[in-house]
N, C-alpha and C positions, 0 to 999 in steps of 0.2 A: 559350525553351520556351513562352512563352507565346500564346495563338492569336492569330494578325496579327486587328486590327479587334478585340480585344477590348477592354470600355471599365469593365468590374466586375471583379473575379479572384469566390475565395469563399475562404471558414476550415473547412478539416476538422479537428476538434479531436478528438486520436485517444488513445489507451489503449496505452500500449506493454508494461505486465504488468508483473510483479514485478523482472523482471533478465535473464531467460535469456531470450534471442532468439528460440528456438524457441515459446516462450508468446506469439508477436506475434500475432495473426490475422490469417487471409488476406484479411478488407478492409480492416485496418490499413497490412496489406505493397500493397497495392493502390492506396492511397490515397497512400503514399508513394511509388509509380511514376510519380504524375504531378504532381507537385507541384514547383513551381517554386522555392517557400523551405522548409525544414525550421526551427521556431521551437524548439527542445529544452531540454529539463527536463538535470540530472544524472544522474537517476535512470534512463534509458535504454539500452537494450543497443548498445555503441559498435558492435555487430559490423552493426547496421541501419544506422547513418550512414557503414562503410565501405564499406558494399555501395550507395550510392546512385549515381545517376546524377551521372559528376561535373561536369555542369555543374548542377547543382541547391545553391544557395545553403543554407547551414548557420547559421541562429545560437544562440550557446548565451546560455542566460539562465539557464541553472541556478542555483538556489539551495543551500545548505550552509547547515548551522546556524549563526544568525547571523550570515550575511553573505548578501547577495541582491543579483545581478548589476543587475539592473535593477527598482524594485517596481514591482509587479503594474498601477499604472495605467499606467506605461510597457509593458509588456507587451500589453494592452491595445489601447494608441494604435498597438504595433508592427502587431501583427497586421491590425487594420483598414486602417492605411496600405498595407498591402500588397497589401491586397485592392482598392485602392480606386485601387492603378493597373492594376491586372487582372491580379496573378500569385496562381497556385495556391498558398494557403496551407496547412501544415502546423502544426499546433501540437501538437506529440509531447509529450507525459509520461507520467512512471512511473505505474504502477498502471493507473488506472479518472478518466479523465478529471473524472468528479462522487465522487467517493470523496477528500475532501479537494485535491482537485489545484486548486480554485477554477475549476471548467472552467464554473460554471455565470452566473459574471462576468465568462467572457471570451465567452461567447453573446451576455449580456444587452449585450456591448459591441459585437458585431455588430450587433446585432440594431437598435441602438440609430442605428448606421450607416447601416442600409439594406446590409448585406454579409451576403450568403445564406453562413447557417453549418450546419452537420451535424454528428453526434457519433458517432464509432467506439468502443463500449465497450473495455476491456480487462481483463485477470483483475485483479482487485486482490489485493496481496499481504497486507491480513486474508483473503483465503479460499486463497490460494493456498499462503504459506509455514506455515502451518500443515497443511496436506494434507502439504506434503512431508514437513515432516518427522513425519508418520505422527501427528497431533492433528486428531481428527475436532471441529468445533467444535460437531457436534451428536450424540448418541446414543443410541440407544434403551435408556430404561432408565436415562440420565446425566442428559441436559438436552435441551430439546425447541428451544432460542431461543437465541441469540446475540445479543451488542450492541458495537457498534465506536465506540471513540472514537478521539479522536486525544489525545497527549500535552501538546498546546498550548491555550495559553489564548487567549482569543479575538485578544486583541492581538500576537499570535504566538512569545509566548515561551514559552520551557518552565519547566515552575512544579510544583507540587506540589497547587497549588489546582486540578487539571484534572478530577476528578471531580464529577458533578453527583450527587443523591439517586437520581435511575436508576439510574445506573452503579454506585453504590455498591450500593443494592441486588438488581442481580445477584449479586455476589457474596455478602453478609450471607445470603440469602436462598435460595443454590444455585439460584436458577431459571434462571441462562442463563449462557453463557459470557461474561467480557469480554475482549473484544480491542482492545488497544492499541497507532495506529501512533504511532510518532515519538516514542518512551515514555523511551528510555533515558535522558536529563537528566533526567528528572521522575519516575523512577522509585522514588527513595527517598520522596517526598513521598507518590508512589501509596501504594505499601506502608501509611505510617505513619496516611495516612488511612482505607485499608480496615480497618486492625487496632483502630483509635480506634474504628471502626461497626461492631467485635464481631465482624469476620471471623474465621473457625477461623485461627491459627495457619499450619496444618497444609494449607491450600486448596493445591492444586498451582499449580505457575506453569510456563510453559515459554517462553523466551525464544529466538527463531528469527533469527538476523543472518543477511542477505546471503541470504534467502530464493530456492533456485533454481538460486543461481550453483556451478560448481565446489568454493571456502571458503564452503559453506554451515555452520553451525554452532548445535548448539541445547542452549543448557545448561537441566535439568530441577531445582526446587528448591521448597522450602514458601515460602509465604507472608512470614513472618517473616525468613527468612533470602534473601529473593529482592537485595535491595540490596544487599547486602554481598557476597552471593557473584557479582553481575556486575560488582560494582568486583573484586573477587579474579581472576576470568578474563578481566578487560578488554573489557567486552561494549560492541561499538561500534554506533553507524545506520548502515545502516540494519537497525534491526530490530522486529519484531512480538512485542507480549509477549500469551501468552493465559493469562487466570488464569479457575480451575473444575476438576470434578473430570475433565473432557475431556483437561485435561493430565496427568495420571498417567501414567507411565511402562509400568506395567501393563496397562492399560485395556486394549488391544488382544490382550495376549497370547493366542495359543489353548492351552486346556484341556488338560490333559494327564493321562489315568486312571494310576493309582496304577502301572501297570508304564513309566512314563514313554515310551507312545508318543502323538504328537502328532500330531492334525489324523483320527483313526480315528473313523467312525461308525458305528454299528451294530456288526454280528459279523464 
């Protein structure tokens, strides 16, 4: 597949969304049509990689908590090498390729090359799995800003020390939402630090696993009780934790005048 006489390939480093296939976009799907290796995350919709062309090379380097197929310099070196016998590279990952995915280290490693690279956004699932399941992360009237972290500490383990004095003070503070990927190991730690920095109690949390997919699942709870009660329901990754008054289970409801009919304006 690759064009006779070619003597460079290139790296399209693309965004494949939250989970559901359908959330790919059409220059993600596009960029996938011609591509000669596919480099793939875990975190990826399998129903893209069945649908490819099948002579188009597959490799997974997906990562799971705590174990990593291959680290991130070899990933790296793969990419490049690949491009640098002249095949069309793909390097698929979940989310939003600069949205934690280190998409902006595997540029600098192009780039670093001499390997013409490109980036195909994709939705990330801080803004995605929260839409779904019906948590606006911003609202008129709630909170006007939003802030995303990730669960992990910089050396990539999951810890409880993962809040910084921003983060924390979104929530102390009510001024924006926080959202948390990669949250669920580190989440009892989260909690006990927001409530240490005088957080209400009482702050909503809504925890969103498997964001998109068919067993999408989002259990809604306080503050205080946010740890306990997702060891209680078995709350696994992947999943998005948004803590603020956005996550209220209420929040959206429409109004309803005393003879309980709903959604009537005027006369």
């Amino acid at each position: 597949m690759t064009t006779p006489g070619a003597t460079l390939g290139r790296v399209t480093l693309v965004g494949a969304g939250p989970g559901a296939a359908d959330l790919l976009t059409y220059r993600a799907w596009r960029a996938l049509t011609t591509a000669d290796v596919v480099v793939t995350d875990r975190l990826v919709p399998r129903e893209v990689l069945d649908d490819l062309d099948p002579g188009v090379e597959v490799v997974d380097v997906g990562k799971t908590p705590g174990r990593h197929t291959l680290p991130q310099e070899e990933i790296d070196a793969l990419i490049v090498a690949r491009a640098l016998t002249g095949q069309r590279v793909v390097r698929l990952k979940g989310g939003d390729p600069f949205v934690f995915g280190r998409g902006g280290e595997e540029v600098a490693a192009c780039r670093a090359a001499g390997v013409p690279v490109e980036v195909v956004p994709g939705v990330s699932s801080a803004l995605a799995a929260p839409a779904l399941a019906g948590v606006p992360l911003t609202h008129r009237g709630t909170t006007t800003a939003f802030h995303v972290v990730t669960g992990h500490t910089r050396d990539g383990a999951a810890g409880g020390d993962v809040l910084d004095d921003v983060s924390v003070a979104c929530v102390t503070s009510r001024a924006a939402t926080l959202v948390v990927l990669m949250g669920v190991a580190a989440l009892p730690g989260i909690v006990a630090r927001l409530l240490d920095a005088g957080a209400a109690p009482g702050t909503p949390v809504a925890i969103v696993e498997r964001g998109s997919l068919p067993d999408q699942r989002v259990t809604r709870v306080a503050l205080d009780l946010a740890a306990k009660r997702a060891e209680e329901v078995g709350v696994r990754a992947p999943a998005v934790v948004v803590i603020g008054d956005v996550a209220h289970e209420e929040l959206l409801e429409v109004a309803r005048d005393a003879g309980g009919a709903a959604g009537q304006v005027g006369g």
